[in-house]
Structures are given as structure tokens and as C-alpha cells.
C-alpha positions as CSV (number, residue, x, y, z in Angstrom):
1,X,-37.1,30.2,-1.5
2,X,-36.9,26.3,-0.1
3,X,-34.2,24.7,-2.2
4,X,-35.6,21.3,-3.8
5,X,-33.0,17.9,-2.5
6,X,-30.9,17.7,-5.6
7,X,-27.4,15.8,-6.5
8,X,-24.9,16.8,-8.2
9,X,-21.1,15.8,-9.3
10,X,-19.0,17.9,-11.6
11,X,-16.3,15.8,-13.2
12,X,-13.3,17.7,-14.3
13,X,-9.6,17.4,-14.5
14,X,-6.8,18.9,-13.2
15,X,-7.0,23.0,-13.6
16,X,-10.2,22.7,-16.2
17,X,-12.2,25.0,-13.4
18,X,-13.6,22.9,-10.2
19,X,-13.0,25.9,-7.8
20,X,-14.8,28.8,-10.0
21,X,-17.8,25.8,-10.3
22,X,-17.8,25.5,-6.7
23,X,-17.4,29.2,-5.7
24,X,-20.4,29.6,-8.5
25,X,-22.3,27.2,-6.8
26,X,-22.0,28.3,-3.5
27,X,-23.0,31.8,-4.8
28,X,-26.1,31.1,-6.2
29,X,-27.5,29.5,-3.0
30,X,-26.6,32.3,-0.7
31,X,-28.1,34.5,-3.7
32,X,-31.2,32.7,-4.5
33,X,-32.2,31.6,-1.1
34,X,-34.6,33.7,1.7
35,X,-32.6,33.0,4.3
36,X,-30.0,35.8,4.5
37,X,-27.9,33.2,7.4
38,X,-28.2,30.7,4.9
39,X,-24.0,30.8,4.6
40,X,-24.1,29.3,8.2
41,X,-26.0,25.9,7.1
42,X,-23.3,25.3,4.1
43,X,-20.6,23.0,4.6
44,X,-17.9,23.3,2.1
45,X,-14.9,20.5,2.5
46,X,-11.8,20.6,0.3
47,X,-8.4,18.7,0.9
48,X,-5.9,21.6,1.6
49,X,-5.7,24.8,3.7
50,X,-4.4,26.5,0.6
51,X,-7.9,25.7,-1.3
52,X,-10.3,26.5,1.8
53,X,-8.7,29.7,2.2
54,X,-8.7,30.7,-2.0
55,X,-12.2,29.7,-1.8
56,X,-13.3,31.9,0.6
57,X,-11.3,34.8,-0.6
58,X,-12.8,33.8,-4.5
59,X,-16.2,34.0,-2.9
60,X,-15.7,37.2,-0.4
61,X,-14.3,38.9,-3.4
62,X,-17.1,38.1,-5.9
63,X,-20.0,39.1,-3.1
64,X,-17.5,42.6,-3.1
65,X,-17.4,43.5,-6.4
66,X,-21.5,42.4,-7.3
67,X,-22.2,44.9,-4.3
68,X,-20.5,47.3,-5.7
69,X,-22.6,47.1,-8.9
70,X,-19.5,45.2,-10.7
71,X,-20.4,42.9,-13.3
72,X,-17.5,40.1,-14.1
73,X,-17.8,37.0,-15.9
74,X,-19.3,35.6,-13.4
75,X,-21.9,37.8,-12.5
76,X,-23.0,37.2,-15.6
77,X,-23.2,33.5,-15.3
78,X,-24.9,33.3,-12.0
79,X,-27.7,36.1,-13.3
80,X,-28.3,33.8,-16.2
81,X,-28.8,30.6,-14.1
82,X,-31.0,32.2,-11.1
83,X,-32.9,34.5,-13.4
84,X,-31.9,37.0,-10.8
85,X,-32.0,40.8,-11.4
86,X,-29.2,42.7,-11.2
87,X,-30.2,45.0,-8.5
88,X,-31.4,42.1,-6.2
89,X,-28.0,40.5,-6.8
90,X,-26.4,43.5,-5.6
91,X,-28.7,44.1,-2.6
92,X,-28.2,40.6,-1.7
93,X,-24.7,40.6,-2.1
94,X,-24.3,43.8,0.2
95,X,-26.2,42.2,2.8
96,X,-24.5,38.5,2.7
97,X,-20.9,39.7,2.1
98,X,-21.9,41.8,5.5
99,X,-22.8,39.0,7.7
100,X,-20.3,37.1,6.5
101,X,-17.4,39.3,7.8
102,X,-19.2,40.1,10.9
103,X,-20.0,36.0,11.7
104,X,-16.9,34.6,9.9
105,X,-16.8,32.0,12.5
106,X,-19.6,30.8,10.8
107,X,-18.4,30.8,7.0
108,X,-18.0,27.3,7.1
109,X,-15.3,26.1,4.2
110,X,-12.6,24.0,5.7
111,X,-10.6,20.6,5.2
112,X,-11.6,17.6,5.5
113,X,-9.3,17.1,8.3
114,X,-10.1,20.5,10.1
115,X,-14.1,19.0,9.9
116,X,-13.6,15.8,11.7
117,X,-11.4,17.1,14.2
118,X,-14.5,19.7,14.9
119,X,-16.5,16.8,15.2
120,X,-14.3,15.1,16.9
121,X,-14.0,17.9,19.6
122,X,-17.5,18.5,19.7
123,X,-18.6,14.7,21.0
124,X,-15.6,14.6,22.6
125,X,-17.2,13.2,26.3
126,X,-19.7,10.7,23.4
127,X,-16.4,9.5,22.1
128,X,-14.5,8.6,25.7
129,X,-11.5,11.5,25.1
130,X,-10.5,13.8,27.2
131,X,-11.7,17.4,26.8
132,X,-8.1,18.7,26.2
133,X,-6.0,16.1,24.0
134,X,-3.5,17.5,21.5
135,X,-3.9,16.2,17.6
136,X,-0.6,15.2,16.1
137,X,-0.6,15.9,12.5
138,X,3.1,14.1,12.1
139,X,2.3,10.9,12.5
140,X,5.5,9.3,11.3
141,X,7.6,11.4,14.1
142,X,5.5,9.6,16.4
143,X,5.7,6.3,14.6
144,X,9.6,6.7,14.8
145,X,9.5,7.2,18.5
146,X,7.4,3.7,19.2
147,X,10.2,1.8,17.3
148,X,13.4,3.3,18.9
149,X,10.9,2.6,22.3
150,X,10.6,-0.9,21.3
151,X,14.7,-1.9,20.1
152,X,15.7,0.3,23.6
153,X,13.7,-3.1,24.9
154,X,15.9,-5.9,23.5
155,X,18.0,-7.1,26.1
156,X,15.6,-6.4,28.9
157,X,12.2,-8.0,28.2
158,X,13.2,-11.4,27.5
159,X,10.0,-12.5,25.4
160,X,10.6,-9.2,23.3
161,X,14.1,-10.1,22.5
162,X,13.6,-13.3,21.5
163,X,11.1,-12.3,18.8
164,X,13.1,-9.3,17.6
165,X,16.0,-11.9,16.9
166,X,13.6,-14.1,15.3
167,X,12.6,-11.5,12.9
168,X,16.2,-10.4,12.1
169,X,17.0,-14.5,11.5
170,X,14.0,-14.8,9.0
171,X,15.4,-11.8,7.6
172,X,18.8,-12.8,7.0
173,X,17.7,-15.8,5.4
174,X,15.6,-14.1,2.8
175,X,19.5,-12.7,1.9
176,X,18.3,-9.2,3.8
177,X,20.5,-7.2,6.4
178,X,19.9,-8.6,10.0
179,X,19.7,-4.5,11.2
180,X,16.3,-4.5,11.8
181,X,16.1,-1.1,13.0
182,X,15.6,0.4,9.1
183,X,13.4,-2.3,8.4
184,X,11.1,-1.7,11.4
185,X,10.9,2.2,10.3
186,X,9.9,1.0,7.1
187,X,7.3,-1.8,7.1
188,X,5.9,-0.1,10.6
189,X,4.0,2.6,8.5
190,X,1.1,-0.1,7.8
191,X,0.1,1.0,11.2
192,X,-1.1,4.6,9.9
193,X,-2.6,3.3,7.2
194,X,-6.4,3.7,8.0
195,X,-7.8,0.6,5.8
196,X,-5.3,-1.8,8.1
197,X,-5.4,0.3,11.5
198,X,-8.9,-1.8,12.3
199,X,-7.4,-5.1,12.0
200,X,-4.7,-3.7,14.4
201,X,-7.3,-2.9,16.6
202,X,-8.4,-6.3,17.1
203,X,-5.2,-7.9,17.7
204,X,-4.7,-5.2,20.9
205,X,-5.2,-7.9,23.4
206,X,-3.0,-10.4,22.0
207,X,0.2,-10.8,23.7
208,X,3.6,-12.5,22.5
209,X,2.8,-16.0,24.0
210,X,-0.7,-15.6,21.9
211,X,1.4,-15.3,18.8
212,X,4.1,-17.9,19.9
213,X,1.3,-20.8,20.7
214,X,-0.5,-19.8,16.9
215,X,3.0,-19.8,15.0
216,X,2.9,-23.7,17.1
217,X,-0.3,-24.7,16.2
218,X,0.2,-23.2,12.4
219,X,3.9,-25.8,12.0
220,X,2.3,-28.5,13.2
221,X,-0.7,-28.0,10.9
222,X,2.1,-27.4,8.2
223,X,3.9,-30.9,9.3
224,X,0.2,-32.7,9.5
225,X,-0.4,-31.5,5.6
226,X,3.2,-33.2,4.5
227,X,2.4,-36.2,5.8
228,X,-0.6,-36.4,4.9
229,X,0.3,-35.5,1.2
230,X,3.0,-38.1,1.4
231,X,0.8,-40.6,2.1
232,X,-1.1,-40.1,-0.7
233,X,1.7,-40.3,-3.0
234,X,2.3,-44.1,-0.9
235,X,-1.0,-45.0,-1.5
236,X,-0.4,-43.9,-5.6
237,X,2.5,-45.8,-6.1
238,X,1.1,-49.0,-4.1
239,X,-1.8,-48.9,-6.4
240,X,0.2,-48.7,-9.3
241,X,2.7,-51.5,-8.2
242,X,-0.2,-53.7,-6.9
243,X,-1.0,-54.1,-11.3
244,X,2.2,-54.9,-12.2
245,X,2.5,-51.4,-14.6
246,X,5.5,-49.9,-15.5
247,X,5.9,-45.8,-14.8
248,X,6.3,-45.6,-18.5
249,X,2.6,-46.5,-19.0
250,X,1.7,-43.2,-18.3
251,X,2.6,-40.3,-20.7
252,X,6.7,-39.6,-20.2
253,X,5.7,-40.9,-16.7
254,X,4.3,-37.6,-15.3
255,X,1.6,-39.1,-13.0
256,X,3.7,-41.7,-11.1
257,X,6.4,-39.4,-11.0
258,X,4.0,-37.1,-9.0
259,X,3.4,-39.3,-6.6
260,X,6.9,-40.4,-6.6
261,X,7.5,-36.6,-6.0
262,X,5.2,-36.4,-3.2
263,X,6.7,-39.6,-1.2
264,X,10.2,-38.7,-1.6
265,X,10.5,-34.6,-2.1
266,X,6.8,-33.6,-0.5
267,X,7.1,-29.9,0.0
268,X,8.6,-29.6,-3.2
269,X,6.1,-31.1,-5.4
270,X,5.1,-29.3,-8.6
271,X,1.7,-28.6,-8.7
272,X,-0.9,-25.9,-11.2
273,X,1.0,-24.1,-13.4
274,X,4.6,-25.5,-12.1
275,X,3.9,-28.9,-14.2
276,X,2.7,-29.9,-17.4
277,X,0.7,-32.7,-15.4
278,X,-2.0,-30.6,-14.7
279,X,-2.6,-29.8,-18.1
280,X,-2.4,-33.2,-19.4
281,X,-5.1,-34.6,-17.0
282,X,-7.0,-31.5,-18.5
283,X,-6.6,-32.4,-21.9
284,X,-6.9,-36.3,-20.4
285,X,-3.8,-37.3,-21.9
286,X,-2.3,-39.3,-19.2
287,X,-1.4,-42.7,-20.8
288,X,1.5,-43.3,-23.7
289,X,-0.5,-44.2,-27.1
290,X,2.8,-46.9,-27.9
291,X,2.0,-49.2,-24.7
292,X,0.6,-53.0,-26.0
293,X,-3.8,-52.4,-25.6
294,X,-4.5,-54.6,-22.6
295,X,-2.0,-52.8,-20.6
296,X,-3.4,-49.5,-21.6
297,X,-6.8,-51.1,-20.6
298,X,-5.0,-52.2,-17.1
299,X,-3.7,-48.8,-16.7
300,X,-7.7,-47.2,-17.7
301,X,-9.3,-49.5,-15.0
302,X,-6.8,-47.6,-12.3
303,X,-6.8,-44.3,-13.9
304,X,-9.6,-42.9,-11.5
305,X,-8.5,-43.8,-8.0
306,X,-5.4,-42.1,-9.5
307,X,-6.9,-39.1,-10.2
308,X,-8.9,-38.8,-7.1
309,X,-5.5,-39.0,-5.2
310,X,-4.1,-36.2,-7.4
311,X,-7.1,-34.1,-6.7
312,X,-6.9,-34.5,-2.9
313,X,-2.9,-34.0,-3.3
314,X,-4.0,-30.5,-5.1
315,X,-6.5,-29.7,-1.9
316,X,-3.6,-30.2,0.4
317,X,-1.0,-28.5,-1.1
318,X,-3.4,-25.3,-1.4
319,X,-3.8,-25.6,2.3
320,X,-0.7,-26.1,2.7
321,X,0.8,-22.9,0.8
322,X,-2.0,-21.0,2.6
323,X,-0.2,-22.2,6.0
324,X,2.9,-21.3,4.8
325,X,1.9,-17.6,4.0
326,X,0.5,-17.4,7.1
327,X,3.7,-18.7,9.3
328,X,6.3,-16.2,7.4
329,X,3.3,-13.3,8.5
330,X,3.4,-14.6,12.3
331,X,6.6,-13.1,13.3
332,X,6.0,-9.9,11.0
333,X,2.4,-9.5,12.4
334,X,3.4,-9.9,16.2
335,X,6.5,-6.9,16.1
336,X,4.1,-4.9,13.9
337,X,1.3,-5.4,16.9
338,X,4.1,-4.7,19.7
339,X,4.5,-1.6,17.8
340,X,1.4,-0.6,17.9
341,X,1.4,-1.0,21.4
342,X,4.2,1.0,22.1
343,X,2.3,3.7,20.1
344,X,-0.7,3.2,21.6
345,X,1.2,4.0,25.3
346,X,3.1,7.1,23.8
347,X,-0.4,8.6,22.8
348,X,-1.7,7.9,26.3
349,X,0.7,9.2,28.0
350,X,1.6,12.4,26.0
351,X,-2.8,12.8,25.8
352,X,-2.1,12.8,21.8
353,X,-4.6,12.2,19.5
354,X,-3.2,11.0,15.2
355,X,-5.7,13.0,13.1
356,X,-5.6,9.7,10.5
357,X,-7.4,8.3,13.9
358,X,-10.8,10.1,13.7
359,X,-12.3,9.0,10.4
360,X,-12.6,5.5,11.9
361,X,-13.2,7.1,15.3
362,X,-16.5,8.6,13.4
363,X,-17.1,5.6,11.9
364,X,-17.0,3.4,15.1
365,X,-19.1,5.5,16.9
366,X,-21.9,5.8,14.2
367,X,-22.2,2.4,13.8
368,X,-23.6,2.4,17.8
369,X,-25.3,4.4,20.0
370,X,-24.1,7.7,19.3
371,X,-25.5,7.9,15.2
372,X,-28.5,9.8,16.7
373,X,-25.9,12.7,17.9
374,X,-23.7,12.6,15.0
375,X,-27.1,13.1,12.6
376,X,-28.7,15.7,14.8
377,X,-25.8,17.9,14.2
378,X,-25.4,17.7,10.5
379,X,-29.1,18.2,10.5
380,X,-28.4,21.7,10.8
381,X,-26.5,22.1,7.2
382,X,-28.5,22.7,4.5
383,X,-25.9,22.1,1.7
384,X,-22.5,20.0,1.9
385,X,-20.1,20.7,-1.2
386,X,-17.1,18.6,-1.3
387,X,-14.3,19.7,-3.5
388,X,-12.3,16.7,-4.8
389,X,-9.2,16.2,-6.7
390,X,-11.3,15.4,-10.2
391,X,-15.3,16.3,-8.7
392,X,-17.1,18.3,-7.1
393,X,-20.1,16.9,-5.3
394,X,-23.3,19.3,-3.9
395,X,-25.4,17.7,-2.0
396,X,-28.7,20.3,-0.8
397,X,-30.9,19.8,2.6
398,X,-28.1,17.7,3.7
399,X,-29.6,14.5,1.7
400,X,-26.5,12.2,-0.5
């Protein structure tokens, strides 16, 4: 019997019955189909050795006891849904639960990390890595080892130690210890993190000096923005001076004072939610209701050019806050690449492979080339059933 391309996801909580769904499931296809090797085209993927391993006893015991003519629960359940008659359950049973145990290389329900790293093997030569590299599954020892590497280095490589004492300086003015070594353990484990391992990637090539000239370029972008915000508060207070008008004018003097602010205090202006200015431009009460009426009207006729200054003072200061986010990352981002690197050399050296490394390794090599070989493999299952923390998910004929 061909099996129809269906889809299908089981939601269910915590101990409400995935695995006796999924060991159903998987029955009734090796029940119901023609091909009596059909167990060797289903994929099933669960996250724990512990749950691979009670699946396939669950399912070896069920096809046991229906060969032996043994009717449970779920016998029951599965004759209902296939229509099935008892005897041909049995008959089938006897015959899968057979080649099963004699091809159990072949009863395919495994982790999601045992399946990569079969793929993974598999293309091995496709995928540039060497036929007999070791998988580390503690990737946090190995983590450790790249950051006592990279402190054994201060003192030695000069570049390196400068930035290391840079590092501990910006932390020791945030009112943090200036022992790094902690720290570095701590903050370091962004690197196994697979969501942020591919921006690591692109910053392999980029050396200290790279880092050092961009952490330049960003403080005298930084210094450019001040003075350029202080000139606007210059150009504020000359227009306001150039009518004659008094600060108090304005409403408790908030928009002068701004500028005043920017001239004489630039980087620490109040701006958005740190001043009440912004809400009264917003509710356009900027000018005191007490003032005599032609200096109100003087004030009105300036009012716009005002505005437009505060406006481009707001564009600057979100550029600037933005360049100052990115100058405390610098020093951060270029130990975090360094030890990367020094990871990057212990795996080399030591042939070691992380498996958090070969989803993305998958992923990359998909993307090219090698999809073609990837798809003509998994061609060959007929059924993929993925056993989730809340879901299960069947997919049949390979098609999600």
C-alpha cells in the first residue's frame, strides 16, 4: 500500500502521551504498508538517548507481544485506525519484529545529534573534514582551554596584552573586578551559542590592528557628533539672542535651556523620555501664556528654525548613542574573536570537531553546491517523525 504525503503535529504537554502517539504511529506504517523493509526508510529523531532507546524497546515490545497473538491497549487502537485484521497484524508483526532484530543497524530512531553527526560523517570529503576527526560533546572543557591559552599570552604578545588590559580597565570602571580570568569564562560562552557562532565566523580574518583602527574611526565619529550637536545649540541660542528674547519666553525655559545644555554639557543633554521638552513640543506648548502678545508673536515667528535645530539635535544624539554602544562592544568583541581563534587552533590541532558545529555546517553546505547530495540521501526515507518536547511532527514520503 503507497502511503498518501500527509502532515501531521501532535501537540501535547509534558507526560500527557507523545511517545505511546509516536510508537503508535510508527506501528501503523510498518503495519499497514507492503513493504516489509519499510522500517529502514523511517527516520525517527528525539532529543535524548534515554528516549531513542525507550522508543525502540516500546516498539520491539509491542511488535512481540501482537506476534504472539497478545492484544493490549494498543493493539486495539492501531486495529481500529488501519482496519487491520487481527491475524494480519500478527503475521505482520512476526515478520517486521524479525527483520528488525536481524538488520537493527537499520531501525533508524536516534537523536537529533547522533543524525547530523551521521550526516556529517557520511559527506565528510563534500564538507572539507578529515575522514577521522573526533566529535567533542563537552564543549565548555574546550572553551575553558582557549581562554587559559589566551591569559598564558599576556606578557608575551605585546598587541594581545595591551587589549587584555584594556578590557580589564573598562571593567574596573564599570565598578567590576579587574581579574578578567572569571569574566572571560563567563561571557566567552556566546561563542557556542549557534545563533551567534556565524557572525563569529565572519570576523575570522580580522586581526587586533583591524579592531584597534575601527575603535579610532568609531571616537572620532563620536567626537565629530558632539561638535556638531554643540553647534547647533550655538546656532539656537544666537538665534534667540539675535530677537532680543528673554529664556523665560519659552515655557519654564525648557527649549533654550536645551540648547544651552547642548553648548555647554553636550554629551549630557537630556533627550526622549529624559526631558519633559519633548513632550511639550508634542503637545506644542513651548511658549509661557503670561509673556506681553508681541513678544509671544516675536518668539512664534522663530519658533520653527527652533524646532528644526531640535529635530536635527535628536538625529544626532541617536547616532551618537548608537556609536557609543558600539565603542563599549569594540574591546568586548575583539577578546571574544581572539578567543575564538584560540579555539579554532585547539580544534585543528587536536582534529576535533564541536557537535553544536554541524547544524550550521549542514546549513552552509546546503545553501551551495552540495544541496543535490544532501537531498539525494534523505530521498531514501519514506517517513521522518520528530519527537519534540510539546509535538510530535510526521512527515510521510519525506515531504514537510
Amino acid at each position: 500500500m503507497q502511503l498518501a504525503s500527509t502532515f501531521q503535529i501532535y501537540n501535547a504537554s509534558a507526560g500527557s502521551g507523545k511517545t505511546f502517539t509516536l510508537v503508535k504511529e510508527y506501528l501503523k506504517i510498518v503495519l499497514i504498508s507492503d513493504d516489509i523493509f519499510i522500517f529502514q526508510k523511517i527516520l525517527a529523531i528525539t532529543f535524548t538517548n534515554k528516549a531513542a532507546s525507550e522508543m525502540k524497546q516500546r516498539i520491539l515490545n509491542s511488535l512481540k507481544d501482537f506476534s504472539e497473538a497478545k492484544q493490549p491497549p494498543l493493539f486495539i487502537l492501531i486495529q481500529k485506525e488501519t482496519g487491520l485484521k487481527p491475524h494480519i497484524i500478527q503475521k505482520k508483526s512476526t515478520v517486521v519484529l524479525q527483520l528488525i532484530l536481524e538488520n537493527y543497524g537499520a531501525f533508524h530512531i536516534t537523536t537529533i545529534d547522533s543524525f547530523t553527526f551521521k550526516i556529517i560523517k557520511s559527506f565528510s570529503f563534500d564538507l572539507g573534514l578529515s575522514q577521522n576527526f573526533e566529535v567533542e560533546m563537552n564543549a565548555q572543557e574546550l572553551l575553558d582551554k582557549a581562554v587559559e591559552v589566551l591569559i598564558s599570552k599576556v606578557g608575551v604578545t605585546n598587541e594581545l596584552t595591551k587589549l587584555l588590559v584594556e578590557y580589564s580597565i573598562d571593567k574596573s570602571d564599570d565598578d567590576k573586578s579587574w581579574d578578567i580570568s572569571l569574566d572571560l569564562l563567563e561571557f566567552s560562552k556566546i561563542l557556542l551559542k549557534e545563533e551567534d557562532v556565524f557572525h563569529f565566523r565572519k570576523l575570522s580574518d580580522k586581526t587586533l590592528h583591524d579592531f584597534k583602527s575601527l575603535q579610532i574611526k568609531l571616537a572620532k565619529h563620536r567626537k565629530d557628533l558632539l561638535a556638531r550637536m554643540k553647534s547647533i545649540g550655538e546656532q539656537a541660542l544666537q538665534i534667540i539672542s539675535n530677537e532680543h528674547l528673554e529664556f523665560t519666553i519659552f515655557n519654564r525655559s525648557m527649549l533654550p535651556n536645551h540648547f544651552s545644555s547642548l553648548v555647554n554639557k553636550t554629551d549630557r543633554t537630556k533627550f526622549f523620555d529624559q526631558s519633559v521638552l519633548k513632550k511639550r513640543i508634542d503637545e506644542n506648548e513651548l511658549l509661557s501664556k503670561t509673556k506681553p502678545k508681541n513678544t509671544l508673536l516675536t518668539a512664534e515667528k522663530i519658533l520653527p528654525a527652533l524646532l528644526k535645530l531640535y529635530s536635527d539635535s535628536e538625529l544626532l544624539y541617536q547616532q551618537l548613542i548608537q556609536t557609543k554602544l558600539i565603542l563599549q562592544s569594540i574591546i568586548p568583541l575583539a577578546v571574544l574573536n581572539h578567543i575564538n581563534k584560540e579555539l579554532n587552533t585547539i580544534k585543528e590541532d587536536n582534529n576535533i570537531r564541536l557537535n553544536a558545529e554541524f547544524n550550521q555546517l549542514i546549513s552552509d553546505n546546503i545553501k551551495t553546491n552540495q544541496r543535490h547530495l544532501f537531498m539525494k540521501e534523505l530521498v531514501k526515507v519514506s517517513c521522518i517523525i520528530l519527537l519534540m518536547r510539546c509535538k510530535i511532527l510526521l512527515s510521510y514520503n519525506g515531504k514537510i
